[in-house]
C-alpha positions in Angstrom: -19.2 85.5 16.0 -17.9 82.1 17.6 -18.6 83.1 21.0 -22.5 84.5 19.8 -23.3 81.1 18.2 -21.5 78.7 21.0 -24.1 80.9 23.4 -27.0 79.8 21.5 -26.0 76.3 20.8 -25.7 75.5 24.9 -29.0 77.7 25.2 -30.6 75.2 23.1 -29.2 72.4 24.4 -30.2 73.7 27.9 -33.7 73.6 26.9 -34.0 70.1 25.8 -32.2 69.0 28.4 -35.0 70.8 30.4 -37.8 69.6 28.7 -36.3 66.2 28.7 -36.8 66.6 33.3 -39.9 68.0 32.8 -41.2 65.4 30.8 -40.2 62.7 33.4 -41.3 64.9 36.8 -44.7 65.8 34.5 -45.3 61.5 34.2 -45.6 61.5 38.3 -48.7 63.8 38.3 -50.6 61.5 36.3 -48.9 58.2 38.0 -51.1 56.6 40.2 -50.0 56.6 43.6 -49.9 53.6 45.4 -50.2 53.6 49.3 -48.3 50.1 51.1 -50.9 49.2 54.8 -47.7 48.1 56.4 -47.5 46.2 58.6 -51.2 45.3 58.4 -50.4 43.8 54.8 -47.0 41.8 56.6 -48.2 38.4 55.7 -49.7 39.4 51.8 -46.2 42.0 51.3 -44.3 40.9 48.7 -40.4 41.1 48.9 -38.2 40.5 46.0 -36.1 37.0 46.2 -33.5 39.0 45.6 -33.5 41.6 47.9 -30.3 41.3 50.6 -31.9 41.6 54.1 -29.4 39.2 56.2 -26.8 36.5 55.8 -27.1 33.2 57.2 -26.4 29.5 57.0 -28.2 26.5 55.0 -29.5 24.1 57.0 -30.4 21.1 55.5 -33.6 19.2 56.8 -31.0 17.2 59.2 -30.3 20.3 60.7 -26.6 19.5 58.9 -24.7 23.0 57.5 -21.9 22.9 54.6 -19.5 24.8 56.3 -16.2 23.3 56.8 -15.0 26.7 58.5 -12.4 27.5 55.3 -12.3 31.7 56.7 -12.5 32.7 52.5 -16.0 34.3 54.1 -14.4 35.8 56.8 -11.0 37.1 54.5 -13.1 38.1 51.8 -15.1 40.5 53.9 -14.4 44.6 53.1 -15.1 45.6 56.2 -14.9 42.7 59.5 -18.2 41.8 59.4 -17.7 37.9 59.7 -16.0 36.5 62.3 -15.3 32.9 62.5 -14.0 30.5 65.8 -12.9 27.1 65.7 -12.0 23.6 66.9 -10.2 20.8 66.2 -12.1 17.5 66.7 -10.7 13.8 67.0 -12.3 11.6 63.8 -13.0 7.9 63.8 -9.6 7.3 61.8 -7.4 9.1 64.3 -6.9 12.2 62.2 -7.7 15.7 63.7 -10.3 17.7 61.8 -11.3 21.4 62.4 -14.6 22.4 62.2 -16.7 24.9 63.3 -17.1 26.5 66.6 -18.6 30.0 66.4 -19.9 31.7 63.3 -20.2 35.5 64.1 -22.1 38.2 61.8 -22.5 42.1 62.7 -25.6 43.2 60.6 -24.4 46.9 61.5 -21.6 46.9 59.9 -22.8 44.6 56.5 -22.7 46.3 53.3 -24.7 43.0 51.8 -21.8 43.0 49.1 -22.3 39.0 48.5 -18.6 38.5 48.4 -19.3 35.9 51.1 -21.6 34.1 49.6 -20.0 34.2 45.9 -16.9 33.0 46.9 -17.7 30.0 49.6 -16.5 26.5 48.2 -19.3 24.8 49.6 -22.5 27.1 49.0 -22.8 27.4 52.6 -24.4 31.1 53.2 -26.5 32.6 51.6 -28.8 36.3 51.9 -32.7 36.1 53.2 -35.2 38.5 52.0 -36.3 39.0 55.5 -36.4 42.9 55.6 -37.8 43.0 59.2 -34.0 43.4 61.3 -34.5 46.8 63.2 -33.7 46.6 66.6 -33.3 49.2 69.3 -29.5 48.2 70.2 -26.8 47.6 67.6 -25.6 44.7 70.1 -28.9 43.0 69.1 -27.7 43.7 65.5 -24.4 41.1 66.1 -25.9 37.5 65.3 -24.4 33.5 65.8 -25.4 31.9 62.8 -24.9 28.5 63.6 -27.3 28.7 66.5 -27.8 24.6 66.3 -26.1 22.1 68.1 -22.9 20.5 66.3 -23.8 17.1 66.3 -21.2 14.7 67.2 -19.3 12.4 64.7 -21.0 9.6 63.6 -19.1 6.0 65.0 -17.9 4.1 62.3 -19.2 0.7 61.5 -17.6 -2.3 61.8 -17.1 -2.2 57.6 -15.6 1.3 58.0 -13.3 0.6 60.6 -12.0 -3.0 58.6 -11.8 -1.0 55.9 -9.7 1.9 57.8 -7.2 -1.0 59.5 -7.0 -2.2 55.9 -5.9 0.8 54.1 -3.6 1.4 57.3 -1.5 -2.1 57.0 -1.1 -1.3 53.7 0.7 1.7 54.0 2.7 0.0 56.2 3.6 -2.5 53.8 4.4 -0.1 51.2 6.4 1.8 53.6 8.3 -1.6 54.0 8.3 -2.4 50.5 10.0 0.9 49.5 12.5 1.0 52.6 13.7 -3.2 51.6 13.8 -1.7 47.9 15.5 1.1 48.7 18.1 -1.1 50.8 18.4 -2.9 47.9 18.6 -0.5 45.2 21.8 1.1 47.8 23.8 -2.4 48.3 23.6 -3.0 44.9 25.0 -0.1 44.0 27.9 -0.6 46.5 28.6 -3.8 45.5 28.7 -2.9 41.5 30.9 0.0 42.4 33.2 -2.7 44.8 33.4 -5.0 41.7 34.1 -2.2 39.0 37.2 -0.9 41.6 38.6 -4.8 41.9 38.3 -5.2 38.0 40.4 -1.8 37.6 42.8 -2.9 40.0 43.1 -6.2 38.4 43.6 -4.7 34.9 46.5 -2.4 36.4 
């Protein structure tokens, strides 16, 4: 009796899951179609702002970019699709600083995740709508995304470098300061530990 009315129940729930497909292919008959003239309708087509078509890097109106060339892009990446090179450079204040050399993106191999662009520190990269990337070689698909001259660093001024000697004599002086207090601190401690070994001898 169990088996005769379990038969029934996933008969009827069979049907209404049935009718419930029907009912959504039967809405495309009277849907009206709509026919895209691409690519005569190119310049009226309208792409979603959020559609992923390709990843690249913010250019300012300087023709300036944010990335400091970190790698979290290039780390972050599933699958090897970033690839970044870099230099070291010689700043105004005699420090080294690296920057970037070569920013390297395969759009064959991109699975437009946005882990790059979620996780950069500097809102450097972000993804185009630009849908139009077919090409008839996948070596045309491998793209340099900083294709802009670096610019150079900018010479200091006459108030930055002052201000860069300044700060530099006075680490020096502290570095003198601490050493002389640190002498100091270490002769004074000999000396009370020379005095508190005559006064035991003296009480003996």
């Amino acid at each position: 009796m169990g088996s005769v009315k379990e038969y029934f129940s996933s008969l009827g729930s069979g049907i209404s899951s049935l009718l419930k497909g029907m009912q959504v292919t039967g809405k495309e008959f009277i849907t009206p179609k709509i026919t895209e003239r691409y690519p005569e309708n190119r310049e009226t087509h309208h792409v979603p702002a959020r559609f992923r078509a390709i990843l690249e890097l913010i250019y300012d109106e300087e023709g300036n970019h944010k990335c400091i060339a970190c790698g979290i892009c290039e780390r972050n990446c599933p699958n090897g699709t970033i690839s970044l090179t870099t230099k070291m450079v010689d700043t105004a204040d005699g420090k080294k600083k690296r920057k970037l050399d070569r920013y390297q993106y395969d759009l064959g191999s991109c699975t437009f995740c946005q882990l790059c662009v979620s996780s950069c520190p500097q809102n450097a990269l972000r993804f185009s709508n630009d849908f139009e990337q077919a090409t008839f070689t996948r070596d045309k698909l491998v793209k340099k995304l900083n294709y802009l001259p670096e610019k150079e660093e900018p010479a200091p001024t006459p108030e930055q470098l002052a201000k860069i000697q300044a700060e530099r004599e006075a680490k020096i002086a502290a570095a003198k300061a601490a050493m002389e207090a640190k002498k100091a601190a270490e002769a004074a401690a000999v000396k009370g530990a020379e005095e508190a070994s005559s006064t035991s001898s003296e009480n003996q």
